[in-house]
N, C-alpha and C positions, 0 to 999 in steps of 0.2 A: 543421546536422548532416546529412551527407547519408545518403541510403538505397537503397542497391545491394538489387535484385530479380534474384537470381542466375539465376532460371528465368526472365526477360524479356531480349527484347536489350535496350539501351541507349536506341533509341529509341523503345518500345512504351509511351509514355506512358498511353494510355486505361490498358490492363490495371494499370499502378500505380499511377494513381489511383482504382482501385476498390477498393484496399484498406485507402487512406491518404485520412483527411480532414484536412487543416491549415489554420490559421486566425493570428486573431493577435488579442491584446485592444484593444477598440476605442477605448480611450483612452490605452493604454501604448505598444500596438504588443509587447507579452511575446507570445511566438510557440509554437505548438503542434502536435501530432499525436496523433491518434486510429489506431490501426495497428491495422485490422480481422484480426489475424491468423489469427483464425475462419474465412475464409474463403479459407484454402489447404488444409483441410483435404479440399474436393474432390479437388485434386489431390495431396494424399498416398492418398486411398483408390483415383483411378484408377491411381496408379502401383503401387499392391501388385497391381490386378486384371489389371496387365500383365502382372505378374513376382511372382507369387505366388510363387518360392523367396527370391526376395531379404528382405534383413532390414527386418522394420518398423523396428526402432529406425534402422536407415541412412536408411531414406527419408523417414524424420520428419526429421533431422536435416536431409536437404538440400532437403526442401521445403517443412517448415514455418520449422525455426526459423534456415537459412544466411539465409533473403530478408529476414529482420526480424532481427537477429541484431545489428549495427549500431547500430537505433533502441533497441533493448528490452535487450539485454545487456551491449555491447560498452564499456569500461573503466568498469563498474561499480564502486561503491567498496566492495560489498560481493558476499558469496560469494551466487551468485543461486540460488534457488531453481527445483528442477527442473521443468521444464515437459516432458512426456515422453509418447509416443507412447500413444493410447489403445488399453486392454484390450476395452473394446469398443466399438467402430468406429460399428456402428447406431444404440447410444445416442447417441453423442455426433454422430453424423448427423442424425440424431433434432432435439438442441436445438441446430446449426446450422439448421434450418430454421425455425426460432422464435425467432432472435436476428435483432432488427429494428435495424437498421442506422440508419434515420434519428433511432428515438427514444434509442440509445445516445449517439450522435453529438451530439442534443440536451441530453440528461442531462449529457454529461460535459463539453460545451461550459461549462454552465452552472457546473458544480460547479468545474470548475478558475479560469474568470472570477471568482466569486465570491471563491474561496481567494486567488485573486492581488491580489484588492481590499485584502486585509490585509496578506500580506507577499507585495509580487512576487518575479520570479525573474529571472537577468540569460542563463540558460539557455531552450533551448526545453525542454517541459515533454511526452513522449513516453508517453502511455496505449497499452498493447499489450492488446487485449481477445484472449481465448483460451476455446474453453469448457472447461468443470469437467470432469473422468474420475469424479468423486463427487458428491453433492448438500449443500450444506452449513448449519447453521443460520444463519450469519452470513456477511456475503459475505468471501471470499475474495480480500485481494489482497495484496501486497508489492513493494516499494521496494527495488530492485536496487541505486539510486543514485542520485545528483541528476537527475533529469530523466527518469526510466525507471522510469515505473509500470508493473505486471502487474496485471489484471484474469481471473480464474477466473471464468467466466459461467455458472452453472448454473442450472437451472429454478424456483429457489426467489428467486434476482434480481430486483430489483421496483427502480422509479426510486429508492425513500425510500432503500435497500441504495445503490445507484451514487451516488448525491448524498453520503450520510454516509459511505462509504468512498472517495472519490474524494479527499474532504475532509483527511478523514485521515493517506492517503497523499501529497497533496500537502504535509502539512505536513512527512513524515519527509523529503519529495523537497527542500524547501529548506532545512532543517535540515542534508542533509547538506550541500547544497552551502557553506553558509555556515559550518559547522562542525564535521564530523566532522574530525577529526583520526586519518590512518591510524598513525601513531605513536604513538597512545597508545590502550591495551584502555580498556571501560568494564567499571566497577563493575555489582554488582546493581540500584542504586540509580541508576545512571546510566539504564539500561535503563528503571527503572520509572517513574522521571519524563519519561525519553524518552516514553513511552507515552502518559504520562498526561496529557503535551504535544498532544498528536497528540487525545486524547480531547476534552481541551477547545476544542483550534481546529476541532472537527468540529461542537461547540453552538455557540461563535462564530458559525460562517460557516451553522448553521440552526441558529438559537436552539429554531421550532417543530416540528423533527423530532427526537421520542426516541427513539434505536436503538440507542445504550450503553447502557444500565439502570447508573443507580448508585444504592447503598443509601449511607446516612450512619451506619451501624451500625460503632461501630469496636471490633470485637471484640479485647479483650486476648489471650484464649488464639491467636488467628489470627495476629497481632503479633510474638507471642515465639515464633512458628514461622522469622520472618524477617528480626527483627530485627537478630541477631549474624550473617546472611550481608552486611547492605547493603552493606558494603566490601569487598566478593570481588569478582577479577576470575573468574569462574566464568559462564559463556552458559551452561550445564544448568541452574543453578541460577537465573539470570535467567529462562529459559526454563520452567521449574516452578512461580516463582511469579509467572510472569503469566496463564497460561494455567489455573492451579490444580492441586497437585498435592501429594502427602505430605499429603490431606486437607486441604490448601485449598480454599475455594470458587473456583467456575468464573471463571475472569476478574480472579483477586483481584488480580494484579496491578497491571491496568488499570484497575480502581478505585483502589486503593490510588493509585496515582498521581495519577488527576484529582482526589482527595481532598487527596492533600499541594500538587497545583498551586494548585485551589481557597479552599484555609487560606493562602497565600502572599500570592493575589488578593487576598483579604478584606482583609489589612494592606496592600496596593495598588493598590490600583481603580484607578488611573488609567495602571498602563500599558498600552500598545498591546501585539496579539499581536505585534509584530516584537521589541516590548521582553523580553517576559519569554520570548521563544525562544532568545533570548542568552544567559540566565541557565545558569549551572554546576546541575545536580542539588543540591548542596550546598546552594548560595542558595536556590534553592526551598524545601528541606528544611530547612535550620537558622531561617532568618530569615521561614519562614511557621509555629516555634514547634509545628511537628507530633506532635512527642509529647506536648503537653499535652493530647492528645487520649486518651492513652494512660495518663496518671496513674492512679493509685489516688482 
């Protein structure tokens, strides 16, 4: 896949590989990029101090995100989430100067190697690091599409955060490739095992690092909050109860999910994460027997 640096000529290689680390795994040959994009944010702050009438949102547009636009955005299978000109400039200057380049580069080498060790990818596999405009409890990142991770890098990022979300995200990253289907909406439910997919090939691939917290408490009154939506094709409502909301707990979703993937595993121990990332939401859910969790 290639990657046009709109603000470099064509043959100013050094300058675009300062902000691209690419590799390949050392036994597959599955091929990758780390797209430092953090570090054009120099040059969107000198160009405002040039032309301080011009608009920030312009200049963002053509200096951060036209040169990366390509690797991180471009025929996404899904609608991408906004990555958008910072409110303030200093802060986020600030933890650009704090963001270490070799130990990201290390981290994320590692975390994608390791994820590709269970289900590889027949795509190059594209990390665009960016910093955060907020500070957040949990790291920040999202999957545009197969091969085009986003990474929000705020102050509260720590390796355990980049390792267990890297993970994560790589799983939605081949997931889509191998089977999103843009013809067909998902369900509540599809979403929620979606997730709950993602949650558990993130203990897979670090069995010793806990950074999802899940409780084994399966509250009926919680239950029969979300029961009768599972079969809506409705994203508000998928979007409600994964993240917690109409008084669900925080994350119920995302529980809820690695919970029903988990009760599935139980009655199948023996497939591989390639195996049961194939699997229909339904399979998970009927034939791992989940609501008897839920009986009276």
């Amino acid at each position: 896949m290639a990657l046009t640096l709109f603000f470099l000529s064509s043959n100013d290689n050094k300058a675009r590989d300062e902000i691209i680390y690419a590799f390949k795994h050392p036994d597959t040959g599955q091929e990758y990029q780390i797209i430092h994009a953090y570090k054009l944010y120099d040059n969107y702050e000198n160009r405002l101090k040039e032309n301080p009438s011009i608009s920030p949102s312009q200049v963002f547009e053509e200096v951060v995100i036209e040169p990366i636009y390509d690797a991180c955005f471009r025929d996404a299978e899904y609608s991408t989430e906004a990555i958008d000109f910072p409110d303030d400039l200093k802060q986020v200057s600030n933890l650009v100067k704090k963001m270490e380049e070799e130990k990201i580069n290390n981290v994320v080498r590692e975390a994608l190697i390791k994820s590709s060790n269970y289900i590889p990818s027949s795509k190059m596999t594209n990390v665009c690091v960016f910093p955060s405009k907020v500070d957040y409890d949990l790291p920040f990142m999202f999957t545009s599409g197969s091969g085009k991770i986003s990474v929000l890098y705020d102050k509260n990022t720590d390796e355990e955060m980049l390792r267990v979300g890297i993970a994560h995200e790589y799983h939605h990253s081949v997931w889509t490739e191998k089977y999103f289907n843009k013809e067909s909406s998902m369900t509540v439910l599809d979403n929620i095992v979606l997730e709950g997919k993602a949650v558990m090939f993130e203990k897979v691939v670090y069995p010793n690092l806990t950074f999802t917290e899940v409780n084994y408490r399966y509250d009926k009154e919680d239950w029969e909050k979300i029961e009768q939506d599972l079969y809506l094709y409705d994203d508000y409502r998928a979007y409600e109860i994964l993240y917690g909301g109409e008084g669900l707990p925080e994350n119920y979703g995302y529980i809820e999910g690695y919970k029903m993937v988990r009760s599935f595993l139980d009655l199948q121990p023996n497939l591989t994460p390639e195996d049961w990332t194939a699997l229909s939401a339904e399979e998970v859910f009927e034939e791992g027997n989940y609501l008897e969790y839920y009986k009276e």
